[in-house]
C-alpha positions as CSV (number, residue, x, y, z in Angstrom):
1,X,26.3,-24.7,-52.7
2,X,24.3,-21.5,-52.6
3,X,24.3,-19.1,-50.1
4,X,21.5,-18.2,-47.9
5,X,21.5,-14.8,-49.3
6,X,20.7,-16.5,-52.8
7,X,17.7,-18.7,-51.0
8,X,16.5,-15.6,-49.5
9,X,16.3,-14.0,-53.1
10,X,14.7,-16.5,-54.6
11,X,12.1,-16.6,-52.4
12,X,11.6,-13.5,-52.4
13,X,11.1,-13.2,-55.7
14,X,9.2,-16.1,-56.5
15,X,7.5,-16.8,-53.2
16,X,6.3,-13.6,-51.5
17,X,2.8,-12.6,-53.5
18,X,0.0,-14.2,-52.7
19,X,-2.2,-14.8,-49.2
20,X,-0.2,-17.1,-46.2
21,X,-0.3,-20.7,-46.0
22,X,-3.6,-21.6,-43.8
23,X,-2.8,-20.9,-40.5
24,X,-4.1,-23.7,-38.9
25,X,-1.4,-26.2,-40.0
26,X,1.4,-23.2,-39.6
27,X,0.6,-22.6,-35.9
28,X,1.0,-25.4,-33.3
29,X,-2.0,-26.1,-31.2
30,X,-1.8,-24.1,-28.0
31,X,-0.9,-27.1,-25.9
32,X,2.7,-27.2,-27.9
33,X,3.4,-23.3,-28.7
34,X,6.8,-22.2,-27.3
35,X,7.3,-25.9,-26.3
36,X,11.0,-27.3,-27.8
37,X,10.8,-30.4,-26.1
38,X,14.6,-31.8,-24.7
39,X,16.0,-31.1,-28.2
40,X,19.0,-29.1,-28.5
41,X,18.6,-26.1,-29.9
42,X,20.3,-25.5,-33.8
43,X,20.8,-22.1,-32.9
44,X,23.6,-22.5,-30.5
45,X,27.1,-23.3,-32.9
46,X,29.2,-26.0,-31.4
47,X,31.2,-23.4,-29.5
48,X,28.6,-22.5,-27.6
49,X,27.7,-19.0,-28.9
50,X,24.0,-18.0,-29.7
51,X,23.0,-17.3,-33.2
52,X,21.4,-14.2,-33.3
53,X,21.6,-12.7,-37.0
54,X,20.8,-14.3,-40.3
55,X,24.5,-13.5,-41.0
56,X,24.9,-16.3,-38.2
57,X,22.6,-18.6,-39.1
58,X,24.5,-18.8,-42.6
59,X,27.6,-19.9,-40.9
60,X,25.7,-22.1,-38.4
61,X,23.4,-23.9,-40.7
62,X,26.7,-24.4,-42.9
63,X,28.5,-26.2,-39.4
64,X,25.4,-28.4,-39.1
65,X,25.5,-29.7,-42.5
66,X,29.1,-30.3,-42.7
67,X,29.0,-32.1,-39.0
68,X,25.6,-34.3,-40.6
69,X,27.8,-34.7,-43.6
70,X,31.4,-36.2,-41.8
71,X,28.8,-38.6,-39.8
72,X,26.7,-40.1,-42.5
73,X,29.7,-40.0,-45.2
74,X,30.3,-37.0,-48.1
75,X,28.2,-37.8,-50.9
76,X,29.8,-38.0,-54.2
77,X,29.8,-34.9,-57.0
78,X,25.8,-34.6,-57.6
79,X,25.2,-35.3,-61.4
80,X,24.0,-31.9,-62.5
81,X,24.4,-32.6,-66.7
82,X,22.3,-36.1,-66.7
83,X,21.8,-38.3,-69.7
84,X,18.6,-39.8,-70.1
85,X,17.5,-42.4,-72.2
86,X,13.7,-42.7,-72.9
87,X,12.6,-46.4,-72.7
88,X,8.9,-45.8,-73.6
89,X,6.4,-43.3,-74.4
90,X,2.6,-43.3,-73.8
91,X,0.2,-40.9,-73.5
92,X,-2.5,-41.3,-70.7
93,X,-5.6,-39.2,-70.1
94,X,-4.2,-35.6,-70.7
95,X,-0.5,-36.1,-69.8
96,X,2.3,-37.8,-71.5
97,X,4.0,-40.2,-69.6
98,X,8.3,-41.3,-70.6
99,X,10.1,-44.7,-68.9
100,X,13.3,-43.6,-68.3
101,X,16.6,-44.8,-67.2
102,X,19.6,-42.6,-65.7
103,X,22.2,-42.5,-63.5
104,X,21.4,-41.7,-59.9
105,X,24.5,-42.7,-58.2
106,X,27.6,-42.6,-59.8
107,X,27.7,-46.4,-60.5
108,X,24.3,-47.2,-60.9
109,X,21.0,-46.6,-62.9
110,X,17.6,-46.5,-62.3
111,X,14.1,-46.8,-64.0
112,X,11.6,-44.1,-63.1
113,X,8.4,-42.0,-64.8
114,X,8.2,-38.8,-65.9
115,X,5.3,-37.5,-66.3
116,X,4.4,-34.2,-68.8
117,X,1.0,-32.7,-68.4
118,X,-0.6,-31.5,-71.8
119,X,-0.7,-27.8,-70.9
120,X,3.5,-27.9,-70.4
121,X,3.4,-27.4,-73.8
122,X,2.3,-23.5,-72.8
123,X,5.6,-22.8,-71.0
124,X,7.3,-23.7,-68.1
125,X,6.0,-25.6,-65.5
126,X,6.5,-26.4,-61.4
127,X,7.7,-29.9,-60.7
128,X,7.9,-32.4,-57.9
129,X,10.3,-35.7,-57.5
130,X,7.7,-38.2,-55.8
131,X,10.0,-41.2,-54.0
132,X,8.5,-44.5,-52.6
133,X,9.7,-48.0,-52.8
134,X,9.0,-48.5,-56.0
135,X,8.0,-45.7,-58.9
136,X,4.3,-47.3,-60.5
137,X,2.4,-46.3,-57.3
138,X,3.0,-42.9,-57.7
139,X,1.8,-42.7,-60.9
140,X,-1.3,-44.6,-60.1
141,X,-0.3,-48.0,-60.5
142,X,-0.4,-49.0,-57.1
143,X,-2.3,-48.4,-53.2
144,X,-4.9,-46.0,-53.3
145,X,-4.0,-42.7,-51.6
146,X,-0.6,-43.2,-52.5
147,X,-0.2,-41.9,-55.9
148,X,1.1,-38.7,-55.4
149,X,2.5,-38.3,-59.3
150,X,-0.6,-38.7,-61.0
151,X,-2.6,-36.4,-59.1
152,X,0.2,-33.6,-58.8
153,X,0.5,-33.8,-63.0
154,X,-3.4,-33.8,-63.1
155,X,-2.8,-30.4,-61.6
156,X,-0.5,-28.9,-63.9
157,X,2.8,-30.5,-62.4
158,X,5.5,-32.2,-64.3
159,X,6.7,-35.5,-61.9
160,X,9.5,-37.6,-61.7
161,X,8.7,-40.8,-59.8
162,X,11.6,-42.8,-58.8
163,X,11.8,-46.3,-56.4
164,X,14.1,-48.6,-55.1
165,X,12.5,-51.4,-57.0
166,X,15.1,-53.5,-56.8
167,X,16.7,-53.1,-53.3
168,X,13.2,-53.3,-51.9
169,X,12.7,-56.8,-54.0
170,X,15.9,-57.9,-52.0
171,X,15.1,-56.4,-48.7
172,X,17.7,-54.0,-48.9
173,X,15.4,-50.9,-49.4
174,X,18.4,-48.8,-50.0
175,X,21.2,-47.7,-51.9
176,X,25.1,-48.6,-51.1
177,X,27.4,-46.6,-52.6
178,X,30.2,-47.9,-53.4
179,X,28.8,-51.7,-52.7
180,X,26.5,-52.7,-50.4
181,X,29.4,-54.8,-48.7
182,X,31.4,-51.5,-47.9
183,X,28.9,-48.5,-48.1
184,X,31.3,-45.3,-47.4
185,X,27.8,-43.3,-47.1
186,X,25.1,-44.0,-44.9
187,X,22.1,-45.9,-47.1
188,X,19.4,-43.0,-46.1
189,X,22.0,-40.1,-47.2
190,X,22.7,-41.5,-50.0
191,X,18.6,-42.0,-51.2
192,X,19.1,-38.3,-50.8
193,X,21.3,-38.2,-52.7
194,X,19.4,-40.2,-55.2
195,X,17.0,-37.9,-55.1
196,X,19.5,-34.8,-55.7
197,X,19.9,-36.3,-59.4
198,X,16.1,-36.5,-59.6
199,X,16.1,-33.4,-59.3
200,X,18.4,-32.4,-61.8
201,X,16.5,-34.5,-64.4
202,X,13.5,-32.1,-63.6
203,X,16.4,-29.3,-63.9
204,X,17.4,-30.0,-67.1
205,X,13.9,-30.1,-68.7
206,X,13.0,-27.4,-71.1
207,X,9.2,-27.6,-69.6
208,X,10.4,-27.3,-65.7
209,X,11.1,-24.3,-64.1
210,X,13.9,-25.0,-62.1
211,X,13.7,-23.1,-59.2
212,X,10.2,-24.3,-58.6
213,X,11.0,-28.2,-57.8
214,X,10.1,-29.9,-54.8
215,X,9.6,-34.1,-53.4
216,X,7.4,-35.8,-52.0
217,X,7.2,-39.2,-50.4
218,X,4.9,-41.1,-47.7
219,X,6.3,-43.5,-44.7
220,X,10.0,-45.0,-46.4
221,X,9.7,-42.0,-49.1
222,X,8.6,-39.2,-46.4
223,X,12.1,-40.1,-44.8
224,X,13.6,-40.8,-48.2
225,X,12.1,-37.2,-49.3
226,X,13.1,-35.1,-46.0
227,X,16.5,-36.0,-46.3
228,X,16.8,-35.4,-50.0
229,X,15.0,-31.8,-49.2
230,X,17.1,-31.1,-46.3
231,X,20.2,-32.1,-47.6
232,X,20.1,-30.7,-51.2
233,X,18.9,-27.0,-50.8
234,X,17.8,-26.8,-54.7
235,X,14.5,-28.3,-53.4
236,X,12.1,-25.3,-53.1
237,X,10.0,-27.4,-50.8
238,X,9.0,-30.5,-49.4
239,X,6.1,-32.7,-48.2
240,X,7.1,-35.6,-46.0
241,X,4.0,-38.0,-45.3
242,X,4.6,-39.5,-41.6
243,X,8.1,-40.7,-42.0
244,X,9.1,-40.2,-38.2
245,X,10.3,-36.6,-38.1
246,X,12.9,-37.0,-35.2
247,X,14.3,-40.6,-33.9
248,X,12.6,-41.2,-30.3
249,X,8.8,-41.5,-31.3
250,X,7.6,-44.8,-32.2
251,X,9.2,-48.4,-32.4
252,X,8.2,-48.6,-36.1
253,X,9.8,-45.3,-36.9
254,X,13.2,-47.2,-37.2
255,X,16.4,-45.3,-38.8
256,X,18.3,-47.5,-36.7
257,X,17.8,-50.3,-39.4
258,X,20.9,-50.6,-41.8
259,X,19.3,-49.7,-44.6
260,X,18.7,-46.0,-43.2
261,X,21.4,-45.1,-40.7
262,X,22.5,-48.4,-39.2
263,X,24.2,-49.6,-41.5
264,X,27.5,-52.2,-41.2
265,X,28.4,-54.8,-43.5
266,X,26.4,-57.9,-43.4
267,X,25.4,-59.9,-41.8
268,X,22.9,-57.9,-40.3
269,X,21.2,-57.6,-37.1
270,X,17.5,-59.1,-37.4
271,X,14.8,-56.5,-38.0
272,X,12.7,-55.1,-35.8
273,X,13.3,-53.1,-32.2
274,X,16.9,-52.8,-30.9
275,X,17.2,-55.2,-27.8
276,X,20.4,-56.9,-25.5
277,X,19.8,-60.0,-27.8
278,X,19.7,-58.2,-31.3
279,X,21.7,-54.5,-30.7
280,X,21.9,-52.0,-33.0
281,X,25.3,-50.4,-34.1
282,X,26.6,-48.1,-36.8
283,X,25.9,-44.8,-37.1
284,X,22.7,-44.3,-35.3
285,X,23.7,-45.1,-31.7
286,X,26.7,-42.4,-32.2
287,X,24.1,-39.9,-33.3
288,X,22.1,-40.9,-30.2
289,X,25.2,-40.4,-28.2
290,X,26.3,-37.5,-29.4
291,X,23.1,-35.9,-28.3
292,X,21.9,-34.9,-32.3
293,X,18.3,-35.9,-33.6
294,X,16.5,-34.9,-37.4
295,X,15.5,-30.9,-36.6
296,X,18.8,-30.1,-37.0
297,X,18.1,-31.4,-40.7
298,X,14.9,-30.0,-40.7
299,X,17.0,-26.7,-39.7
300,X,18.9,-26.8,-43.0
301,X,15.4,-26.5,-45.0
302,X,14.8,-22.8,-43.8
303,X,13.4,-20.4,-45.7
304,X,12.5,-23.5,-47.7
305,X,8.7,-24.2,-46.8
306,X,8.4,-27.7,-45.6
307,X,4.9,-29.7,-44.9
308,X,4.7,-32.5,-42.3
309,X,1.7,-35.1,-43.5
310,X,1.0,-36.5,-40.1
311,X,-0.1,-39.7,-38.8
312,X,0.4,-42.3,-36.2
313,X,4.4,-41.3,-36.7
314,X,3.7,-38.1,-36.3
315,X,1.3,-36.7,-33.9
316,X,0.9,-33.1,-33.1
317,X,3.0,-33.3,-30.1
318,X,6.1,-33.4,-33.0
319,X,5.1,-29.8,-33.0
320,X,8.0,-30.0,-30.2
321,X,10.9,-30.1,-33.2
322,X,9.2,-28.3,-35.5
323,X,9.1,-25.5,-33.4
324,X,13.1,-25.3,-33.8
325,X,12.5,-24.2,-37.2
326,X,9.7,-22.0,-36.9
327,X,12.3,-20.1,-34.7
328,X,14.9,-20.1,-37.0
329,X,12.4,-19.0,-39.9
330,X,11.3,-16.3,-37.5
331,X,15.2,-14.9,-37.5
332,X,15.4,-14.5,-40.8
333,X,12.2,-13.2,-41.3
334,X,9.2,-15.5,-42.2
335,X,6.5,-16.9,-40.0
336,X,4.5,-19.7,-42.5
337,X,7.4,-21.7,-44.0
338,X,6.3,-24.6,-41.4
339,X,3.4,-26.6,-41.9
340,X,1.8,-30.1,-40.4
341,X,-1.6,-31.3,-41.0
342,X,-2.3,-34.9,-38.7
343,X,-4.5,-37.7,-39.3
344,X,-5.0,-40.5,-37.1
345,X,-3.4,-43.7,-39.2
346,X,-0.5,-43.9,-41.1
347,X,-1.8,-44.4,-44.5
348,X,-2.6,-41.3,-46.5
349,X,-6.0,-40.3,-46.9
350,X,-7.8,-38.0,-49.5
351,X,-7.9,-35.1,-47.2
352,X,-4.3,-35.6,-45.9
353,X,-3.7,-35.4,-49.4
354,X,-5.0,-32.4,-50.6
355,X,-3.3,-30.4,-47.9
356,X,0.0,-31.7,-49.9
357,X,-1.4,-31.2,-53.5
358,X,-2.3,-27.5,-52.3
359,X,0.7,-27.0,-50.5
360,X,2.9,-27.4,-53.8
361,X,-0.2,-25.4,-55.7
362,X,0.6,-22.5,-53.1
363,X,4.4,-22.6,-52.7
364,X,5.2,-23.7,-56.5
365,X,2.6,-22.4,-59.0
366,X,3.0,-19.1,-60.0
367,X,-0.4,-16.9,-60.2
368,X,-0.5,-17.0,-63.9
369,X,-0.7,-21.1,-63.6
């Protein structure tokens, strides 16, 4: 993987022109400034010792995703020369838009969209992997609000949407790699990495600049797009619509499912909140144990800017573990590379999303775009 140092110089020479992020989704309301609830800090390394230099925060940020990585299973070799076979070609409005199939896990395909805006033709252009349960509401085949895709090629982005049409047909929602009866990675990690060879679809793509991809996804795809982000550090950024940002927040914000990272061989526990009749097991009561929660993932994303779409699963009180990485951005030297804008409900709204479609404008176009 590359270094910080690399990350650092990217951004610094892509990223740095241009006026800050608006600062009233960068800055926590007073009410949570300074406050880092009962989370344990990322920048303390397992022995103990305080990170203090960026130097340090290379070598701890490396420790957390290793640790993240033993616990949830090592993802197999990313697929970084894909093969892509183009099912169908349309064109729609002022965009082109290909169904294609690929590999994205080393024993399985999917069938996803990419769209190519007209004006791609002009040179290279940003990109964003959209992920839901399913890819034709992204691209506006689907609920309102939701159709992230579309909109972010209307703007001059080239997509990928990708969804787990079939798993989510069977209830399954995931994907088990090897086999769903013996998974050796936990289902979550591995839609990460899932969306790690979305990525390098948009990679390989002589209109797509490649160090100007990010994701986005809403409620199963905001968790399904934070952990592709966070684990796969080619993302420039990411937008996570209300997935639950750390574990103890709301009954419906539920990673200890086994399709996330509960998983066991079936049969599995009924859905819905962990009780003494119908316990939860895996992973995810050994993460609880062991004292970790998701801003030491969020951790990993730094410099990378990041945008938390809030709703009901995320409040402004989750200020609390984003603050973590506001401090870990201010180490090595940037103070906007956090961001959450809050609604009341869960569902996207046309406001919420605007705040994401500018966000990606911001942090991905160049000026000249």
């Amino acid at each position: 993987m590359k270094g910080l140092l690399i990350i650092l110089t990217i951004f610094l020479c892509h990223f740095a022109a241009g006026e800050n992020f608006p600062e009233s989704i960068t800055t926590p309301p007073p009410e949570f400034r300074d406050d880092y609830g009962e989370l344990r800090s990322p920048l303390v390394f397992k022995n103990g010792e305080p990170v203090r230099t960026s130097e340090q925060w290379e070598a701890r940020r490396s420790e957390i995703l290793t640790e993240w990585s033993n616990l949830m299973g090592q993802w197999p070799e990313v697929i970084t020369d894909p093969e892509v076979e183009i099912i169908e070609t349309i064109h729609r409005e002022d965009f082109t838009q290909h169904t294609i199939r690929f590999l994205w896990t080393p024993n399985g395909k999917t069938t996803g969209y990419l769209l190519i805006p007209d004006s791609a033709a002009e040179g290279k252009h940003p990109a964003v992997v959209t992920v839901y349960y399913e890819p034709e509401t992204a691209i506006g085949l689907g609920k309102e609000n939701r159709d992230f895709a579309y909109q972010l090629t209307k703007r001059g982005f080239v997509t990928l949407s990708i969804g787990t049409t079939e798993a989510t047909a069977a209830k399954t929602y995931s994907l088990y790699w090897p086999s769903i009866e013996d998974a050796k990675v936990e289902p979550l990690s591995m839609l990460g990495y899932a969306a790690a060879n979305a990525f390098e679809i948009l990679a390989s793509r002589p209109e797509v600049d490649a160090d100007r991809i990010g994701i986005a996804g809403h409620s199963f795809g905001g968790k399904w797009a934070m952990f592709g982000s966070c684990l796969y550090e080619k993302f420039a950024c990411a937008a996570w619509s209300d997935p639950g940002i750390v574990f103890a927040s709301r009954p419906s914000v539920n990673y200890w499912e086994p399709w996330y990272l509960g998983y066991e061989p079936k049969p599995w526990r009924k859905r819905g909140v962990p009780t003494d009749e119908n316990p939860i097991s895996g992973l995810y009561p050994e993460l609880l144990k062991q004292g970790r929660d998701l801003h030491e993932l969020h951790a990993l994303m730094a410099p990378r800017p990041f945008l938390v779409s809030g709703g009901s699963e995320d409040p402004p009180s989750q200020w609390k573990a984003l603050n973590h990485s506001v401090k870990i951005n201010e180490l090595l030297g940037f103070s906007d590379r956090v961001a959450m804008h809050n609604r009341p409900d869960h569902g996207p709204t046309t406001e919420s999303n605007e705040v994401i479609y500018r966000f990606f404008e911001h942090w991905l176009k160049p000026p000249a775009l």
